[in-house]
C-alpha positions in Angstrom: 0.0 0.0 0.0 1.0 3.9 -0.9 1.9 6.3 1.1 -1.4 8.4 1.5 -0.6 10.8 4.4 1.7 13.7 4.3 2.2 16.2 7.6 3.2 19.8 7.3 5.2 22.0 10.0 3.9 25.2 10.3 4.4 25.8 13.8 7.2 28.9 13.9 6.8 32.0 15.1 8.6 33.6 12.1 10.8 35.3 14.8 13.6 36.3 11.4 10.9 37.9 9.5 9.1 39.7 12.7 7.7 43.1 10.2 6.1 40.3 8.0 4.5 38.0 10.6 3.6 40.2 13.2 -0.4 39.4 11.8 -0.1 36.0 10.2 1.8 32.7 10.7 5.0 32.6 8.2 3.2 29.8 5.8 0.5 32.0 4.9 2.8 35.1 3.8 1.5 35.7 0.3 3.4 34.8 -2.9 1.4 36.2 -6.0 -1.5 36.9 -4.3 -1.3 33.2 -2.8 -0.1 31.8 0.5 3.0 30.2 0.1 1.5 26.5 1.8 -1.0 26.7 -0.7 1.6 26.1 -2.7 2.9 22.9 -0.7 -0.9 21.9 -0.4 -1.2 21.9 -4.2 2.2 19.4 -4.6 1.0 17.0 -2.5 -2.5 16.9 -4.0 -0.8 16.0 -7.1 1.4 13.6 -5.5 -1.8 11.9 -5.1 -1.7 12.2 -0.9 -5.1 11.7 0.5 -4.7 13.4 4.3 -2.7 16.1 5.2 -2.0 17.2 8.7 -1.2 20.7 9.3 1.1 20.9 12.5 0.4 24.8 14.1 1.3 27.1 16.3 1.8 30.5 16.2 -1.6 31.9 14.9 -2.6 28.9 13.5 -6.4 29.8 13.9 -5.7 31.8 10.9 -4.0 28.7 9.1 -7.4 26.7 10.1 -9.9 29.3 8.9 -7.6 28.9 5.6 -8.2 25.0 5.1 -12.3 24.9 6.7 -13.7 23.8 3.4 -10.7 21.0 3.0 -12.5 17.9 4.5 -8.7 16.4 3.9 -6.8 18.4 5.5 -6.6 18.6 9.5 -4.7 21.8 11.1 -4.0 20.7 15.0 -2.7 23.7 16.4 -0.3 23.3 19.6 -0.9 25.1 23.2 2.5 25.3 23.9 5.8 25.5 21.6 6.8 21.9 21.1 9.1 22.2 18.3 9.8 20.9 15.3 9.4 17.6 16.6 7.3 18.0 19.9 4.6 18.7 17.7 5.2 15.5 15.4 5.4 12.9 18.6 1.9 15.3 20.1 0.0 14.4 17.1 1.2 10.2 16.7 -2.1 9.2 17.6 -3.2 10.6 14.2 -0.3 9.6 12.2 -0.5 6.7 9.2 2.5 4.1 9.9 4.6 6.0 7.2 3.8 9.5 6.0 5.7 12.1 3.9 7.1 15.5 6.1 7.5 18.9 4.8 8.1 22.6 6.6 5.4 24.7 6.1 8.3 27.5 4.8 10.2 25.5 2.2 9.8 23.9 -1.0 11.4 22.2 -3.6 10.6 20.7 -7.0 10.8 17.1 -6.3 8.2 14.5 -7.9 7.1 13.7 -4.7 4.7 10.6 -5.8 7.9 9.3 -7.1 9.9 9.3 -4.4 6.7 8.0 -2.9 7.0 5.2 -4.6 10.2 4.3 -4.5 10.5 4.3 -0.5 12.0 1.7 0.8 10.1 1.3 4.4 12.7 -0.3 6.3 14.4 2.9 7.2 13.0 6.6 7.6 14.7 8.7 4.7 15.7 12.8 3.8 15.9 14.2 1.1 19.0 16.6 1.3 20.3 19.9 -0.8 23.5 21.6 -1.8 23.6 24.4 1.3 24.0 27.0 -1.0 21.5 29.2 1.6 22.7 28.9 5.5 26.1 29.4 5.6 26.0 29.6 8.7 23.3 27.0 9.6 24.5 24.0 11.6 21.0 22.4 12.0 22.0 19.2 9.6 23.9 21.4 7.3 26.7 19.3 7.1 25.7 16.3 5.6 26.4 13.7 3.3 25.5 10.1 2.3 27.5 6.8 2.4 25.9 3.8 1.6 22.9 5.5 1.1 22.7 6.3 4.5 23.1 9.6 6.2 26.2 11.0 7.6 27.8 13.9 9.0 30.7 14.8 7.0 33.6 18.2 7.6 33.9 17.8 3.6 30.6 18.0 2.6 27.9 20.6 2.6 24.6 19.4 2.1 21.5 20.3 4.0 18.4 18.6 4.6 15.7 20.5 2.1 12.6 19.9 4.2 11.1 17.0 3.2 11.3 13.1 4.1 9.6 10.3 5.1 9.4 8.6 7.9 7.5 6.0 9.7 6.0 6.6 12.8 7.6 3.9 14.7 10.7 6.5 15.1 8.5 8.5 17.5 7.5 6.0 19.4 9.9 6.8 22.6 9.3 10.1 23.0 7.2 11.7 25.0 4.2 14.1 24.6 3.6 17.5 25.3 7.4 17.9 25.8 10.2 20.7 23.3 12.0 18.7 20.8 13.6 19.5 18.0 13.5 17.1 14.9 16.9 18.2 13.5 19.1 18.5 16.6 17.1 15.2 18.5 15.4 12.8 16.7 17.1 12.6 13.1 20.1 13.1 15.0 20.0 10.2 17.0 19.0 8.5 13.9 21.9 9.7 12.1 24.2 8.2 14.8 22.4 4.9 15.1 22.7 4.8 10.9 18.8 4.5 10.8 18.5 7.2 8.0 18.6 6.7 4.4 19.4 10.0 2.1 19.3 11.0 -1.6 20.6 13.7 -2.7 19.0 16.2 -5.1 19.6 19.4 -7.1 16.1 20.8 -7.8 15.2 24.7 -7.6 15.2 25.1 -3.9 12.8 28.0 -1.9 13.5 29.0 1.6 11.4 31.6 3.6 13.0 31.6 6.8 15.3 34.4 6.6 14.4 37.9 5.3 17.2 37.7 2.6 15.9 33.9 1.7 12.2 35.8 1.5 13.3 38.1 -0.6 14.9 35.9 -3.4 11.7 34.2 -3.0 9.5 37.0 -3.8 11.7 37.9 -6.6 12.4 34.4 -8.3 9.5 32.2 -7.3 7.7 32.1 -10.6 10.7 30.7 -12.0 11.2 28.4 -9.4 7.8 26.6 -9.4 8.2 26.1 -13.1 8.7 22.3 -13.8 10.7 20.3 -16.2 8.8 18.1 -18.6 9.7 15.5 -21.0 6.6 15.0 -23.5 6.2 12.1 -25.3 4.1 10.5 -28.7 2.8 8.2 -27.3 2.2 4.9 -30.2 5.3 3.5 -31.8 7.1 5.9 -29.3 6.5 4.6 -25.9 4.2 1.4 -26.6 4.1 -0.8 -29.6 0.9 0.6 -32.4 -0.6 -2.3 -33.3 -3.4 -0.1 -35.4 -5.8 2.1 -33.2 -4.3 0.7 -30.5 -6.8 0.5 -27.5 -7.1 -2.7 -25.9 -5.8 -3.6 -22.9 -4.4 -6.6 -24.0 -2.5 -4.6 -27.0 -0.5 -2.8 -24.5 3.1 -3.7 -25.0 5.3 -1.0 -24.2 9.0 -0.2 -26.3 12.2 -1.2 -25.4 13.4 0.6 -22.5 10.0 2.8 -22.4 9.3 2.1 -18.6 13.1 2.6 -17.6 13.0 5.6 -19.2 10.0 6.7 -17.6 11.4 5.6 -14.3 14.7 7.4 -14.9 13.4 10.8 -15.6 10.7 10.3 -12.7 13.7 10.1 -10.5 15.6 13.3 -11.9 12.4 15.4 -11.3 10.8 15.5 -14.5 7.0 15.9 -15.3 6.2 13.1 -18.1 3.8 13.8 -20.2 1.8 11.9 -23.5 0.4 13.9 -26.2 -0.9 11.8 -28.6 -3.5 11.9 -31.5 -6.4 9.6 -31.3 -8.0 9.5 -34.4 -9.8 6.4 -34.3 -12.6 8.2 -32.3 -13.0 10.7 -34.6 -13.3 7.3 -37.0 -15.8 5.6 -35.1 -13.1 2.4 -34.2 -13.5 3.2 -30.4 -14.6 6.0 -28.1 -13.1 8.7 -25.7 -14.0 6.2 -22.8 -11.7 3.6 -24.0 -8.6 6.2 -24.6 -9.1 7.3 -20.8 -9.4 3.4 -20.2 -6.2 2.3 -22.4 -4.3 5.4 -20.1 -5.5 4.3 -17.2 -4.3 0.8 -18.0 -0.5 2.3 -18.9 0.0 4.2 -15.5 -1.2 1.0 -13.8 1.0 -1.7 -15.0 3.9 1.5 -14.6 3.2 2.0 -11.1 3.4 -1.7 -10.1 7.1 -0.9 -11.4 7.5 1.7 -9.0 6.6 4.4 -12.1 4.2 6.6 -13.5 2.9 9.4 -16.6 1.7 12.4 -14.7 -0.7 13.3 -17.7 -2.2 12.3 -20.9 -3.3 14.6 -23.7 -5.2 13.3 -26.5 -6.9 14.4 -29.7 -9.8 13.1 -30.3 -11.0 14.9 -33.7 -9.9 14.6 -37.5 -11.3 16.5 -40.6 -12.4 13.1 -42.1 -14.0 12.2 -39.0 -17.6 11.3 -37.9 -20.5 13.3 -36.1 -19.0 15.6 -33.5 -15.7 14.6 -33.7 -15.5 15.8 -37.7 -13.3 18.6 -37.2 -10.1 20.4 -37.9 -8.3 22.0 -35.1 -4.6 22.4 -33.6 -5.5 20.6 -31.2 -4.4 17.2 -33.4 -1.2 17.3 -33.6 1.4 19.0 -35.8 -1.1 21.5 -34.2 0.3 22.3 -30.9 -2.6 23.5 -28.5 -2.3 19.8 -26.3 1.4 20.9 -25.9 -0.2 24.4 -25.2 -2.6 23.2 -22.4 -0.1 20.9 -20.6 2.3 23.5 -20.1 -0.8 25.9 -18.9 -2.0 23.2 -17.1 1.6 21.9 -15.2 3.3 25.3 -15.0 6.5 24.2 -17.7 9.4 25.2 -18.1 9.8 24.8 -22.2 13.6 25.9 -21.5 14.2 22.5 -19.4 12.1 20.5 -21.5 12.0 18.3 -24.5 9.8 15.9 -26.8 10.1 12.6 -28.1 8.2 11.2 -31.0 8.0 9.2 -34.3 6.8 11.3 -36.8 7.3 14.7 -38.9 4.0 15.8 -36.9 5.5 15.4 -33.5 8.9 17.6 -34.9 6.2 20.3 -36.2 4.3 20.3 -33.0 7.5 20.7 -30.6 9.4 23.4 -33.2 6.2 25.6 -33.1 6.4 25.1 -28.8 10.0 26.0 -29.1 10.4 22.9 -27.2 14.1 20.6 -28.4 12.7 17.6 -30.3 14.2 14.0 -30.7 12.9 11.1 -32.8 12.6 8.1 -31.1 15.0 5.1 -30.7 13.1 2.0 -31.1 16.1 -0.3 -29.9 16.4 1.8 -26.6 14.0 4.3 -25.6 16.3 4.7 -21.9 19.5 5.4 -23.8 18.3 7.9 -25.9 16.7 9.9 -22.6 19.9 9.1 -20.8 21.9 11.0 -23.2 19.7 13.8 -23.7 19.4 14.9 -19.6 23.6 14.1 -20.1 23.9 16.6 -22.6 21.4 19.0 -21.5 22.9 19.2 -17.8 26.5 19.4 -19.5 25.5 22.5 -21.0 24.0 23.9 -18.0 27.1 23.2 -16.1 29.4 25.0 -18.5 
């Protein structure tokens, strides 16, 4: 079973930021006229989480009046400072045997379903950052990872980002109502005892915490939020076409498809099918069984630990039938699915890129200003490999 719970700490006083919170609780400080754990809130909800727990303190009636109409969200706000992890072992009694943790005043572009996915439950796990913003931090700033595991290391400078998961048997021993702090105490001690697996990660990174960290915020968080994307065709691209392809029991993906898939889920990208579906328009099956046949994809890809975070599909051809008789740039070389997706998934076209099979999918991409690759029908993973190799070389230079 998934991991369906996910637990937000918004319980600071926002002491560093004191002209800015003196009326509301840091997480609610506004970020284009939206508060910044809406922003969290909206991750997780694609991350496909089902309950989130809002940990509060410090004005946190005003967080609960924010979340009243969110039957899935629960805001449990403290009486007494607990800390960072005081207000974790408080609230155990509500807590699912593993669940995902995030602060309330950080966020980073991580495809959070996949790492989801991918947990391995026998250890609790953080995911950790190049500490590129607290210099001067020593609240697990000095980290590193040996064996997977997490250690503290002179040589190395990363930081936990703010987000792990962890299972709630490691709070177990403490005891309520009482300060402790989750950096310094309890993933310290499980640091020591080498109970902690890491992975390391080099996603756009947003800290509110300080007034100078705030302030890069304000000015670069549109850019920030902006994801990567890798769009694919989707027939003779990433499954075999055997000819209106449809059936469940057609599905046979291409060499290296799901690898590929998994690979790029792992380095943070949104994947995403754009495909034309023509045989509606034809009459040889309906929009119910495209939804179905997608359904069916993500299904057998998430029992390997992987998943498509969208499907876009054309549905209409000028030779068509009834309502689906039409011409529109929607179908591809036409490139309004492209158009919506990006709308739809905030993308960045600069860090993205399209893979297909035909002259259509080239058109449909060069008119997106998004790079374009044909296909490799011996090894779909190879080819993706090389791109993300070539594109983070020329990043790096």
């Amino acid at each position: 079973m998934t991991i369906q719970q996910a637990v937000i700490l918004a319980g600071g006083f926002g002491s560093r930021l004191r002209n800015i919170t003196k009326n509301i609780p840091k997480p609610l400080i506004q970020f284009n006229n939206k508060p910044f754990i809406f922003y969290i809130v909206e991750e997780l909800e694609r991350a496909k989480i089902k309950k989130i727990i809002i940990l509060a303190g410090y004005k946190g009636n005003l967080i609960k009046k924010k979340f009243l109409n969110k039957k899935n969200i629960k805001v449990i706000i403290e009486k007494k400072p607990l800390g960072t992890g005081g207000s974790i072992v408080t609230a155990k009694k509500h807590l699912d045997k593993y669940f995902l943790l995030l602060n309330g005043d950080t966020y980073i572009n991580l495809s959070l379903r996949a790492k989801i996915l991918n947990f391995k439950k026998t250890c609790s796990k953080i995911f950790i950052i190049q500490n590129k913003t607290y210099k001067s931090n020593r609240l697990l700033s000095n980290l590193n990872i040996y064996k997977k595991k997490i250690i503290f290391s002179k040589s190395k400078s990363f930081m936990y980002s703010g987000i792990s998961i962890f299972r709630s048997k490691d709070f177990k021993n403490f005891k309520d109502n009482n300060f402790i702090s989750l950096e310094n105490t309890i993933l310290n001690n499980l640091i020591k005892s080498k109970k902690l697996d890491g992975e390391i990660n080099n996603e756009s990174f947003i800290d509110i915490g300080t007034l100078k960290n705030y302030q890069k915020a304000k000015k670069n968080i549109k850019k920030i939020l902006k994801k990567k994307c890798f769009f694919f065709d989707r027939d003779n691209t990433l499954i075999f076409d055997k000819g209106y392809t449809y059936k469940k029991k057609d599905l046979k993906w291409m060499p290296g498809a799901i690898q590929a898939i998994k690979f790029l889920k792992n380095k943070n990208y949104l994947v995403i099918v754009v495909t034309n579906q023509s045989g509606v328009a034809k009459g040889f099956y309906t929009e119910k069984n495209v939804l179905s046949f997608h359904e069916h994809m993500n299904k057998s890809l998430i029992k390997k630990k992987t998943y498509i975070d969208d499907f876009f599909y054309c549905p209409y051809h000028e030779k068509g039938i009834g309502i689906y008789k039409k011409k529109t740039n929607l179908r591809k070389p036409g490139n309004l699915m492209i158009k919506n997706a990006i709308k739809k998934w905030n993308i960045d076209i600069k860090e993205s890129h399209f893979i297909g099979d035909s002259i259509k999918d080239k058109m449909a991409a060069n008119i997106s200003n998004i790079k374009f690759t044909y296909s490799d029908k011996k090894n779909l993973l190879n080819l993706v490999k090389n791109i993300v190799k070539n594109h983070e070389h020329k990043k790096n230079i």
